[in-house]
C-alpha positions, 0 to 999 in steps of 0.5 A: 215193435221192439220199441213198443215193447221197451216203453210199455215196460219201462212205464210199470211203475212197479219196475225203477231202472237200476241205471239212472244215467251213464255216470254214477255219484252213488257209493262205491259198494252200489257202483261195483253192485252195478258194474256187475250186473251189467256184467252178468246182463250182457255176458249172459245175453251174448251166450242167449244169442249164440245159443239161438243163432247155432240153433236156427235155420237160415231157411224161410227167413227162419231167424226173424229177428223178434227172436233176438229183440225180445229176448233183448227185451225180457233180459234187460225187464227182468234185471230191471235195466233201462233199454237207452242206458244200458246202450249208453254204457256199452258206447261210452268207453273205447273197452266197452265197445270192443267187448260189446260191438256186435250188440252194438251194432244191432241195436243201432241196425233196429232202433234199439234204444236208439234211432235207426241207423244201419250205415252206423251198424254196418260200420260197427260190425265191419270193424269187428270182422276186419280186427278180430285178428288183432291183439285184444284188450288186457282182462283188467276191469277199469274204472276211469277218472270220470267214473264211467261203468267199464265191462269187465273183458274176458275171453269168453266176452270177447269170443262171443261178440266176435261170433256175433258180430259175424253172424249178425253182418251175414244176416245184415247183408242179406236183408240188404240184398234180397230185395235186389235178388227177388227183383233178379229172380223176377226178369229171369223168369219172365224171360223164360216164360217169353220163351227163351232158354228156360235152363239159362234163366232158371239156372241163373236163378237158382245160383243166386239163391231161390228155390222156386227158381231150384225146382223149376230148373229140376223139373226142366232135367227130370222132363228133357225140356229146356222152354217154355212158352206162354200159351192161354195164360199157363205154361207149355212146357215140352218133354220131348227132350230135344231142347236138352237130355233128361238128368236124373241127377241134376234133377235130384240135385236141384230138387234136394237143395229146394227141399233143404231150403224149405220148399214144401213141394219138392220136400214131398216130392223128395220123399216120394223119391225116397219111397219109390225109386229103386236104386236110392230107396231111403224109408227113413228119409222119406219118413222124415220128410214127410213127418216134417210136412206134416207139420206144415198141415200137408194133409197128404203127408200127414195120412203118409205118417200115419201110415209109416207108423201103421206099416213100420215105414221108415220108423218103428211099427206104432198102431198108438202113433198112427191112430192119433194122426188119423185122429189129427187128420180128422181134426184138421179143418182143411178143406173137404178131404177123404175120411180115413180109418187105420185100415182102410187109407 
Protein backbone atom coordinates (compact mmCIF):
# COMPACT_ATOMS: atom_id res chain seq x y z
CA UNK A 1 0.00 0.00 0.00
CA UNK A 2 2.58 2.32 0.91
CA UNK A 3 4.53 1.80 -2.13
CA UNK A 4 1.67 2.61 -4.23
CA UNK A 5 1.20 5.69 -2.59
CA UNK A 6 5.06 6.66 -2.93
CA UNK A 7 5.00 5.87 -7.08
CA UNK A 8 1.56 7.47 -7.63
CA UNK A 9 3.25 10.72 -6.15
CA UNK A 10 6.61 10.50 -7.25
CA UNK A 11 5.09 10.40 -10.93
CA UNK A 12 3.45 14.06 -10.73
CA UNK A 13 5.66 15.91 -12.66
CA UNK A 14 4.76 19.03 -10.82
CA UNK A 15 6.95 17.64 -7.90
CA UNK A 16 11.36 17.09 -9.06
CA UNK A 17 12.78 15.31 -6.00
CA UNK A 18 15.43 17.64 -4.13
CA UNK A 19 17.56 14.38 -3.72
CA UNK A 20 18.77 13.09 -7.14
CA UNK A 21 21.15 10.41 -5.42
CA UNK A 22 23.16 9.55 -2.50
CA UNK A 23 26.24 11.91 -3.09
CA UNK A 24 26.11 15.06 -4.31
CA UNK A 25 28.68 17.36 -6.75
CA UNK A 26 26.29 20.23 -6.63
CA UNK A 27 27.97 23.80 -4.73
CA UNK A 28 28.16 23.93 -1.35
CA UNK A 29 25.36 26.85 -0.52
CA UNK A 30 22.77 23.57 -2.06
CA UNK A 31 24.82 20.77 -0.36
CA UNK A 32 24.34 22.52 3.08
CA UNK A 33 20.75 23.48 1.76
CA UNK A 34 20.19 19.96 1.49
CA UNK A 35 21.67 18.70 4.57
CA UNK A 36 19.05 20.48 6.33
CA UNK A 37 16.27 19.74 4.94
CA UNK A 38 16.83 16.14 5.66
CA UNK A 39 17.53 17.40 9.08
CA UNK A 40 14.37 19.07 9.44
CA UNK A 41 12.51 16.11 7.42
CA UNK A 42 13.69 13.32 9.78
CA UNK A 43 13.69 15.30 13.02
CA UNK A 44 10.46 16.39 12.30
CA UNK A 45 9.07 12.92 11.33
CA UNK A 46 10.56 11.06 14.61
CA UNK A 47 8.71 13.96 16.86
CA UNK A 48 5.26 13.07 14.49
CA UNK A 49 5.68 9.57 15.28
CA UNK A 50 6.06 9.72 18.84
CA UNK A 51 3.65 11.88 19.09
CA UNK A 52 1.11 9.23 17.44
CA UNK A 53 2.44 6.10 19.35
CA UNK A 54 2.08 8.24 23.21
CA UNK A 55 -1.44 8.64 21.63
CA UNK A 56 -2.57 5.46 20.42
CA UNK A 57 -4.31 2.58 22.10
CA UNK A 58 -2.74 -0.97 22.01
CA UNK A 59 -6.36 -2.39 21.86
CA UNK A 60 -7.96 -3.80 18.74
CA UNK A 61 -4.90 -3.53 16.83
CA UNK A 62 -5.75 0.28 17.25
CA UNK A 63 -2.17 1.40 15.91
CA UNK A 64 -2.48 0.11 12.12
CA UNK A 65 0.43 0.81 10.86
CA UNK A 66 -1.07 3.04 7.70
CA UNK A 67 -0.97 5.71 10.28
CA UNK A 68 2.88 5.67 10.30
CA UNK A 69 3.20 5.17 6.31
CA UNK A 70 1.14 7.77 5.44
CA UNK A 71 2.65 10.15 7.32
CA UNK A 72 5.73 8.75 6.27
CA UNK A 73 4.35 9.48 2.90
CA UNK A 74 2.98 13.17 3.11
CA UNK A 75 6.07 14.33 4.95
CA UNK A 76 8.52 13.18 2.60
CA UNK A 77 5.75 14.69 -0.82
CA UNK A 78 5.59 17.66 0.92
CA UNK A 79 9.29 18.61 1.18
CA UNK A 80 9.37 17.14 -2.17
CA UNK A 81 12.06 13.90 -1.17
CA UNK A 82 12.47 11.06 -2.97
CA UNK A 83 11.10 7.65 -0.72
CA UNK A 84 14.29 5.41 -1.95
CA UNK A 85 17.01 8.28 -1.51
CA UNK A 86 16.20 9.47 1.46
CA UNK A 87 16.81 5.58 2.80
CA UNK A 88 19.86 5.69 1.21
CA UNK A 89 21.02 8.60 3.00
CA UNK A 90 19.84 7.33 6.26
CA UNK A 91 22.13 4.11 5.69
CA UNK A 92 25.18 5.25 3.88
CA UNK A 93 27.05 6.22 6.83
CA UNK A 94 27.74 4.29 10.22
CA UNK A 95 26.43 8.27 12.34
CA UNK A 96 23.30 7.96 10.03
CA UNK A 97 22.32 4.87 11.09
CA UNK A 98 22.86 5.49 14.80
CA UNK A 99 20.72 8.74 14.71
CA UNK A 100 18.08 7.14 12.07
CA UNK A 101 17.74 3.27 13.06
CA UNK A 102 14.50 2.98 14.25
CA UNK A 103 13.47 4.53 10.72
CA UNK A 104 15.48 2.38 9.43
CA UNK A 105 14.06 -0.55 10.54
CA UNK A 106 10.35 0.18 9.60
CA UNK A 107 10.94 1.05 6.40
CA UNK A 108 12.89 -2.25 5.90
CA UNK A 109 10.05 -4.17 8.04
CA UNK A 110 7.14 -2.54 5.17
CA UNK A 111 9.08 -2.23 2.14
CA UNK A 112 9.55 1.22 2.38
CA UNK A 113 11.50 2.41 -0.36
CA UNK A 114 13.08 -1.08 -0.15
CA UNK A 115 12.28 -4.76 -0.48
CA UNK A 116 10.68 -6.22 2.47
CA UNK A 117 13.04 -7.66 4.79
CA UNK A 118 12.05 -8.22 8.47
CA UNK A 119 14.96 -10.29 9.80
CA UNK A 120 16.97 -6.91 8.45
CA UNK A 121 14.50 -4.90 10.82
CA UNK A 122 14.55 -6.83 13.49
CA UNK A 123 18.25 -6.95 13.76
CA UNK A 124 18.33 -3.14 13.19
CA UNK A 125 15.84 -2.56 16.06
CA UNK A 126 17.62 -5.07 18.12
CA UNK A 127 20.99 -3.36 18.14
CA UNK A 128 18.92 -0.05 19.14
CA UNK A 129 17.51 -1.84 22.30
CA UNK A 130 20.94 -3.80 23.33
CA UNK A 131 23.23 -0.44 22.88
CA UNK A 132 21.21 2.34 24.14
CA UNK A 133 23.16 2.09 27.28
CA UNK A 134 26.06 2.98 25.28
CA UNK A 135 28.04 6.08 25.05
CA UNK A 136 26.63 7.97 21.62
CA UNK A 137 28.06 9.96 19.05
CA UNK A 138 29.55 13.34 19.50
CA UNK A 139 26.80 16.37 18.41
CA UNK A 140 29.37 17.48 15.43
CA UNK A 141 27.82 17.50 12.06
CA UNK A 142 30.09 15.64 9.57
CA UNK A 143 30.73 15.79 6.27
CA UNK A 144 33.42 13.04 4.94
CA UNK A 145 35.58 12.77 2.20
CA UNK A 146 33.37 11.19 -0.19
CA UNK A 147 31.09 13.79 0.31
CA UNK A 148 28.09 12.04 1.74
CA UNK A 149 24.89 13.75 3.59
CA UNK A 150 25.51 13.12 7.45
CA UNK A 151 22.47 13.98 9.85
CA UNK A 152 23.16 16.23 12.27
CA UNK A 153 22.96 14.30 15.81
CA UNK A 154 21.67 15.94 18.83
CA UNK A 155 20.15 14.63 21.98
CA UNK A 156 16.82 15.20 20.99
CA UNK A 157 17.35 12.83 17.64
CA UNK A 158 18.91 10.25 19.25
CA UNK A 159 16.40 10.05 22.39
CA UNK A 160 13.49 10.00 19.99
CA UNK A 161 14.97 7.16 17.70
CA UNK A 162 15.56 5.19 20.76
CA UNK A 163 12.15 5.66 21.80
CA UNK A 164 11.06 4.57 18.65
CA UNK A 165 12.81 1.93 18.09
CA UNK A 166 11.40 0.43 21.04
CA UNK A 167 7.97 0.84 20.41
CA UNK A 168 8.48 -0.32 16.96
CA UNK A 169 10.31 -4.17 18.41
CA UNK A 170 7.33 -4.18 20.62
CA UNK A 171 4.74 -4.01 17.78
CA UNK A 172 7.21 -6.29 15.58
CA UNK A 173 6.91 -8.84 17.95
CA UNK A 174 3.70 -9.12 18.59
CA UNK A 175 2.56 -9.12 14.94
CA UNK A 176 4.86 -12.04 14.87
CA UNK A 177 3.29 -13.80 17.62
CA UNK A 178 -0.38 -13.19 17.41
CA UNK A 179 -0.86 -15.45 14.75
CA UNK A 180 0.61 -18.35 17.17
CA UNK A 181 -1.45 -16.91 20.25
CA UNK A 182 -4.82 -17.18 17.92
CA UNK A 183 -3.89 -20.48 17.12
CA UNK A 184 -3.22 -21.38 21.06
CA UNK A 185 -6.26 -19.48 22.02
CA UNK A 186 -8.41 -21.85 19.37
CA UNK A 187 -7.15 -25.66 21.08
CA UNK A 188 -7.84 -24.15 24.51
CA UNK A 189 -11.23 -23.39 23.84
CA UNK A 190 -12.01 -26.54 21.72
CA UNK A 191 -10.78 -28.20 24.78
CA UNK A 192 -13.33 -26.57 26.81
CA UNK A 193 -15.80 -26.88 24.69
CA UNK A 194 -15.29 -31.15 24.52
CA UNK A 195 -15.99 -30.58 27.93
CA UNK A 196 -12.84 -30.47 29.99
CA UNK A 197 -12.22 -27.95 32.77
CA UNK A 198 -13.15 -24.73 31.04
CA UNK A 199 -11.37 -22.55 33.99
CA UNK A 200 -8.05 -24.07 33.08
CA UNK A 201 -8.44 -23.71 29.42
CA UNK A 202 -10.08 -20.02 29.47
CA UNK A 203 -7.55 -19.08 32.11
CA UNK A 204 -4.61 -20.25 29.88
CA UNK A 205 -6.14 -18.27 27.45
CA UNK A 206 -6.66 -15.38 29.01
CA UNK A 207 -2.89 -14.83 30.29
CA UNK A 208 -1.94 -15.05 27.04
CA UNK A 209 -3.77 -12.13 26.07
CA UNK A 210 -7.40 -12.66 24.44
CA UNK A 211 -10.42 -11.09 25.39
CA UNK A 212 -12.83 -13.27 24.40
CA UNK A 213 -11.16 -15.90 26.27
CA UNK A 214 -11.37 -12.83 29.61
CA UNK A 215 -14.97 -12.73 29.23
CA UNK A 216 -15.58 -16.10 29.01
CA UNK A 217 -13.43 -16.90 32.17
CA UNK A 218 -15.45 -13.95 33.99
CA UNK A 219 -18.83 -15.19 32.91
CA UNK A 220 -17.41 -18.96 34.49
CA UNK A 221 -16.73 -16.94 38.23
CA UNK A 222 -19.93 -14.89 38.02
CA UNK A 223 -22.33 -18.42 37.32
CA UNK A 224 -19.97 -21.10 39.68
CA UNK A 225 -19.70 -23.22 36.71
CA UNK A 226 -16.29 -24.31 35.60
CA UNK A 227 -17.53 -26.96 32.00
CA UNK A 228 -19.10 -26.85 29.48
CA UNK A 229 -20.21 -29.14 27.25
CA UNK A 230 -21.74 -29.52 23.76
CA UNK A 231 -24.86 -30.33 23.58
CA UNK A 232 -27.37 -29.75 19.94
CA UNK A 233 -24.72 -27.46 18.67
CA UNK A 234 -24.49 -24.67 21.47
CA UNK A 235 -23.24 -24.76 24.58
CA UNK A 236 -24.71 -26.07 28.38
CA UNK A 237 -23.16 -24.34 30.64
CA UNK A 238 -24.17 -25.39 34.61
CA UNK A 239 -24.56 -22.75 37.17
CA UNK A 240 -24.87 -24.70 40.13
CA UNK A 241 -21.64 -23.93 41.47
CA UNK A 242 -20.39 -27.29 42.10
CA UNK A 243 -17.63 -27.41 39.72
CA UNK A 244 -15.94 -24.06 41.46
CA UNK A 245 -17.50 -21.13 43.78
CA UNK A 246 -19.04 -17.84 42.24
CA UNK A 247 -16.39 -14.90 42.46
CA UNK A 248 -17.77 -11.66 42.11
CA UNK A 249 -14.16 -10.47 42.09
CA UNK A 250 -12.77 -12.29 39.71
CA UNK A 251 -15.64 -11.82 37.70
CA UNK A 252 -15.20 -8.17 38.04
CA UNK A 253 -11.40 -8.71 37.40
CA UNK A 254 -11.61 -10.54 33.92
CA UNK A 255 -14.59 -8.57 32.94
CA UNK A 256 -12.95 -5.13 33.35
CA UNK A 257 -9.69 -5.99 31.58
CA UNK A 258 -11.92 -7.50 28.51
CA UNK A 259 -13.64 -4.07 28.32
CA UNK A 260 -10.01 -2.35 28.77
CA UNK A 261 -9.16 -4.28 25.73
CA UNK A 262 -11.92 -3.23 23.49
CA UNK A 263 -14.38 -6.01 24.31
CA UNK A 264 -17.59 -4.34 23.33
CA UNK A 265 -19.89 -6.61 25.18
CA UNK A 266 -18.16 -6.74 28.61
CA UNK A 267 -17.93 -2.61 28.03
CA UNK A 268 -21.70 -2.60 28.24
CA UNK A 269 -21.83 -5.02 30.79
CA UNK A 270 -19.24 -3.24 32.98
CA UNK A 271 -21.48 -0.24 32.65
CA UNK A 272 -24.50 -1.79 33.75
CA UNK A 273 -22.32 -2.89 36.85
CA UNK A 274 -21.28 0.53 37.29
CA UNK A 275 -25.33 1.74 37.41
CA UNK A 276 -26.65 -1.30 39.26
CA UNK A 277 -24.49 -2.76 41.78
CA UNK A 278 -24.91 -1.41 45.24
CA UNK A 279 -21.70 -1.31 46.57
CA UNK A 280 -19.53 -0.32 43.58
CA UNK A 281 -21.97 2.27 42.25
CA UNK A 282 -19.84 4.61 39.71
CA UNK A 283 -22.60 6.85 37.20
CA UNK A 284 -19.75 8.33 36.06
CA UNK A 285 -18.04 5.41 34.92
CA UNK A 286 -20.68 3.88 33.65
CA UNK A 287 -21.63 7.02 31.61
CA UNK A 288 -18.23 6.80 29.88
CA UNK A 289 -18.80 3.42 28.87
CA UNK A 290 -21.60 3.79 27.42
CA UNK A 291 -20.73 7.16 25.63
CA UNK A 292 -17.80 4.96 24.42
CA UNK A 293 -20.47 2.22 22.76
CA UNK A 294 -22.32 4.77 21.47
CA UNK A 295 -19.73 5.36 19.58
CA UNK A 296 -19.52 1.98 17.99
CA UNK A 297 -23.48 2.29 16.87
CA UNK A 298 -24.75 0.33 20.21
CA UNK A 299 -27.99 1.46 19.85
CA UNK A 300 -28.91 0.24 23.31
CA UNK A 301 -26.17 2.27 24.52
CA UNK A 302 -26.81 5.09 22.78
CA UNK A 303 -30.72 5.44 24.28
CA UNK A 304 -28.32 4.96 27.66
CA UNK A 305 -26.66 8.32 26.90
CA UNK A 306 -29.46 10.08 26.04
CA UNK A 307 -30.96 9.13 28.99
CA UNK A 308 -27.95 10.05 31.45
CA UNK A 309 -28.35 13.46 29.74
CA UNK A 310 -31.71 13.63 30.05
CA UNK A 311 -31.88 12.27 34.04
CA UNK A 312 -28.07 13.90 34.84
CA UNK A 313 -26.48 10.38 35.04
CA UNK A 314 -23.05 10.29 35.45
CA UNK A 315 -23.08 13.63 33.56
CA UNK A 316 -24.49 17.08 33.70
CA UNK A 317 -28.33 17.42 33.09
CA UNK A 318 -28.53 18.25 29.45
CA UNK A 319 -32.18 18.33 27.68
CA UNK A 320 -30.11 19.87 24.28
CA UNK A 321 -27.80 16.89 24.49
CA UNK A 322 -29.97 14.23 25.03
CA UNK A 323 -32.48 15.46 22.24
CA UNK A 324 -29.81 15.03 19.60
CA UNK A 325 -29.01 11.65 20.56
CA UNK A 326 -32.48 10.75 20.38
CA UNK A 327 -32.43 12.18 16.99
CA UNK A 328 -28.93 10.06 16.30
CA UNK A 329 -30.61 7.01 17.32
CA UNK A 330 -33.40 7.83 15.10
CA UNK A 331 -31.24 8.44 12.34
CA UNK A 332 -29.49 5.21 12.75
CA UNK A 333 -30.21 2.61 10.07
CA UNK A 334 -29.65 -0.25 12.36
CA UNK A 335 -31.85 -2.74 11.89
CA UNK A 336 -35.72 -2.50 13.02
CA UNK A 337 -35.73 -0.78 16.56
CA UNK A 338 -38.25 0.91 19.04
CA UNK A 339 -39.00 4.52 18.39
CA UNK A 340 -38.18 6.81 21.36
CA UNK A 341 -39.08 10.14 22.62
CA UNK A 342 -37.30 12.30 25.37
CA UNK A 343 -39.83 11.22 27.75
CA UNK A 344 -40.98 8.10 26.93
CA UNK A 345 -37.54 5.50 26.83
Amino acid sequence: MADNFYDNNNGNNKHISIIKSSKYESSPLKFDTIIIIVNKVLKELLQELNVILLNTEFEEKNYNTHKFNLLIGTLLLEYDLDLKNVLKIMTNNPKNIMCCSSLIGYFYQHGIGCKVDEIKAFEIFSNVIKNNQNVLLDQVPFIDQKNETIIFLDNDIKELNEIIAQYFISIFLYENTIFHRKNNYKFHIRNAEKGDNAIEWYSKSSVGGNIKAMFDLGFCYECGCGVITAEKGHANYYHDGKIISKDEEKWFYWNRKAAINGYALTQYILAEYYITDYINKNESRAFKWYMKLAYKNWLIAICMVAKCYRDGIGTDKNLEEATKWIKYYRLSGLGNKPQITLNEF
